[in-house]
Biotite code that builds the C-alpha atoms (Angstrom):
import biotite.structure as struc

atoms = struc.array([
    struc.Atom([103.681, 147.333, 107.528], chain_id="A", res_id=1, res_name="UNK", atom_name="CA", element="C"),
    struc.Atom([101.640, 144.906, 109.382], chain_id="A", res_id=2, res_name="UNK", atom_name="CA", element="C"),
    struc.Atom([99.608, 145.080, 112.515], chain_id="A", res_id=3, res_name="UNK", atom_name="CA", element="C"),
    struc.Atom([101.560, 142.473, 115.566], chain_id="A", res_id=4, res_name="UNK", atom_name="CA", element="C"),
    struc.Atom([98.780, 144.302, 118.286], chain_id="A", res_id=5, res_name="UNK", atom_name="CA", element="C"),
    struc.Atom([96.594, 141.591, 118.685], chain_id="A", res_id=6, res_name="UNK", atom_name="CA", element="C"),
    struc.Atom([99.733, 139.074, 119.021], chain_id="A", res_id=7, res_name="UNK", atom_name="CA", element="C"),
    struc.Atom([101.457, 141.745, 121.173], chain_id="A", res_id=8, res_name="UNK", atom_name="CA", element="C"),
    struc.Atom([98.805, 141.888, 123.677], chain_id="A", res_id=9, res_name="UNK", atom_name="CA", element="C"),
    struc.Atom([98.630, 138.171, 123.363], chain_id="A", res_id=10, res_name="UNK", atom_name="CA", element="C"),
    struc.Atom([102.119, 138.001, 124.297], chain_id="A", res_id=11, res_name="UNK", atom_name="CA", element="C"),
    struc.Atom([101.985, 141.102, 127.118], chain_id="A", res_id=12, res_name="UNK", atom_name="CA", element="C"),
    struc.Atom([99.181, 139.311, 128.868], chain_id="A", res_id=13, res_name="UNK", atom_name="CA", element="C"),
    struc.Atom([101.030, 135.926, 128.652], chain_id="A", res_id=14, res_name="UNK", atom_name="CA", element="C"),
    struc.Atom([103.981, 137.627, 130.480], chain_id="A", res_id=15, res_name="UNK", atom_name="CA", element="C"),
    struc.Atom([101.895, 139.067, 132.988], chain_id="A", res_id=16, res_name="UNK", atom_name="CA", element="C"),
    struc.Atom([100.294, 136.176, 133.391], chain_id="A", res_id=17, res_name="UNK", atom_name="CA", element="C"),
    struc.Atom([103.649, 134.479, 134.247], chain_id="A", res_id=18, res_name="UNK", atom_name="CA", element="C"),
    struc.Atom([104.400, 137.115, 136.271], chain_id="A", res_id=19, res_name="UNK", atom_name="CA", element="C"),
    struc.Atom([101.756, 136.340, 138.847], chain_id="A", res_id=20, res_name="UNK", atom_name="CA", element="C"),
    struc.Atom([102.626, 133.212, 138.802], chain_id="A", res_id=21, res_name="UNK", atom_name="CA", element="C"),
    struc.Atom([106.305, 133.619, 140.184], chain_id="A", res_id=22, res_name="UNK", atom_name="CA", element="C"),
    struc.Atom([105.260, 136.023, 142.578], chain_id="A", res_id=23, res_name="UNK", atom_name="CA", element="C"),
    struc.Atom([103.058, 133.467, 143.476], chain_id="A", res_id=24, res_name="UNK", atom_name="CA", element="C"),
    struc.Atom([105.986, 130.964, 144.061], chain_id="A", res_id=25, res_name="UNK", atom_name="CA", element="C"),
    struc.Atom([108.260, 133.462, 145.521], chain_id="A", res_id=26, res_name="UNK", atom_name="CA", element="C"),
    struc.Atom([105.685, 133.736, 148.191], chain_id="A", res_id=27, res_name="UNK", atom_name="CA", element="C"),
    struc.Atom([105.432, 129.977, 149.030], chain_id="A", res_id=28, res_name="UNK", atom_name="CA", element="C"),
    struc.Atom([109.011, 129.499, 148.530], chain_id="A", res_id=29, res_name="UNK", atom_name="CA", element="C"),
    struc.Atom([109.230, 131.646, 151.914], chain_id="A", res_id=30, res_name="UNK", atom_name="CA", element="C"),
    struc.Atom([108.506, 128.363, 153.765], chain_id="A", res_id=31, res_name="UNK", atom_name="CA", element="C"),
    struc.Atom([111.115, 125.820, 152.462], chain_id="A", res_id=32, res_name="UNK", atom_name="CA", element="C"),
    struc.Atom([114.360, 125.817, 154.377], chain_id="A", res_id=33, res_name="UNK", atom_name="CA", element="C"),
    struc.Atom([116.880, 128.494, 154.460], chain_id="A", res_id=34, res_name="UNK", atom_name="CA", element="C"),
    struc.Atom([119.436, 127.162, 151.993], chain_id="A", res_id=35, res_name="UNK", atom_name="CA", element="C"),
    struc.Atom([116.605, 125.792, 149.272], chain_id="A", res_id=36, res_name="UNK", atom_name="CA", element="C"),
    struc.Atom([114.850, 129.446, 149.696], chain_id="A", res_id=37, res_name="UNK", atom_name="CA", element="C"),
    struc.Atom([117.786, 131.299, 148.916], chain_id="A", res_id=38, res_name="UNK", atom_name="CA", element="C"),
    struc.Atom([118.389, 129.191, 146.006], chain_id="A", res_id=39, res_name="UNK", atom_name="CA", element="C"),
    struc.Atom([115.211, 129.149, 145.089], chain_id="A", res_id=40, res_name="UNK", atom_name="CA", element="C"),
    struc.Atom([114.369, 132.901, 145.665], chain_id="A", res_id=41, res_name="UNK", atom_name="CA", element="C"),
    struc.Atom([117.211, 133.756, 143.387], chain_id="A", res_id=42, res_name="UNK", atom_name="CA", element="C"),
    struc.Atom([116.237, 131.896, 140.564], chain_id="A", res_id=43, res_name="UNK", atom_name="CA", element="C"),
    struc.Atom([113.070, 133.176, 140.597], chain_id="A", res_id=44, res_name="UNK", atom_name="CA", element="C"),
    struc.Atom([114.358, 137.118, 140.786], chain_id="A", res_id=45, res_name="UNK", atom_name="CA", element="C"),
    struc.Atom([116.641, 136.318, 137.503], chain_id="A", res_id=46, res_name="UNK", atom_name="CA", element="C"),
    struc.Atom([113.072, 134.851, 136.215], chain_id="A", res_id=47, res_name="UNK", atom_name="CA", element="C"),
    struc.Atom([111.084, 138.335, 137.272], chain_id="A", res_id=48, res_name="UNK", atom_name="CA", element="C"),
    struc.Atom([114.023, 140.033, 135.733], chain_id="A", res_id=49, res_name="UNK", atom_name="CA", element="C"),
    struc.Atom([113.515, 138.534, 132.498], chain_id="A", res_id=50, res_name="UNK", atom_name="CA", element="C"),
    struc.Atom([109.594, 138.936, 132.133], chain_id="A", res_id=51, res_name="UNK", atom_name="CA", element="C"),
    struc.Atom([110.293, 142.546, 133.367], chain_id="A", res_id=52, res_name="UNK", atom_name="CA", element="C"),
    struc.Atom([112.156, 142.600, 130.525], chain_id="A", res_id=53, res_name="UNK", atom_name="CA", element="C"),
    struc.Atom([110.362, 141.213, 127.939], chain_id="A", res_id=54, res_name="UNK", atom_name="CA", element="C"),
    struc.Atom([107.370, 142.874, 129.107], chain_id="A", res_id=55, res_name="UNK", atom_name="CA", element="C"),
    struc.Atom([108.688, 146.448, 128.261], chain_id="A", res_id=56, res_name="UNK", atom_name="CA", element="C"),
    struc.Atom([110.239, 145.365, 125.082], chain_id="A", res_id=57, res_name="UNK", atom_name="CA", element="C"),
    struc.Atom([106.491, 144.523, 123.792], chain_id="A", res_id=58, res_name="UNK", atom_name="CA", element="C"),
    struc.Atom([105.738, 147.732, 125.127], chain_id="A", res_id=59, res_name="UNK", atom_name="CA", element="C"),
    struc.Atom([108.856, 149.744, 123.767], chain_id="A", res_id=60, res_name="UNK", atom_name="CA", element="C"),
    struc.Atom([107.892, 148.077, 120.225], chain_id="A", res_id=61, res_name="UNK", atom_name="CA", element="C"),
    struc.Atom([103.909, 148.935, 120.418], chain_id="A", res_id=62, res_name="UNK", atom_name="CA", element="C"),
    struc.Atom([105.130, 153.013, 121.177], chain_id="A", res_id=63, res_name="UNK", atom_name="CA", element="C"),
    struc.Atom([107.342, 152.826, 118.110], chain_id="A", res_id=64, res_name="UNK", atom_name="CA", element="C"),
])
């Protein structure tokens, strides 16, 4: 069996990291017009959605 932790956590704090990031843009996205924030917001929810995701799949596979 061989040890993924260190690339795990490599990976975890990469997602995180990304995380911030479109948080980050969600919040500045709050000035653009109504139609392009919408648009905008919604692609960036899928986005969260996905590192959410992936972020508790690296943790679902370090528990097991």
């Amino acid at each position: 069996m061989r040890d993924d932790g260190p690339m795990a956590e490599s990976q975890l704090s990469e997602l995180r990291n990304m995380r911030v990031l479109l948080e980050e843009a969600r919040v500045l996205a709050r000035s653009l017009a109504y139609h392009r924030r919408a648009t905008l917001e919604a692609v960036l929810v899928r986005a969260l959605d996905e590192v959410d995701r992936q972020i508790e799949e690296l943790r679902d596979e370090g528990r097991g």
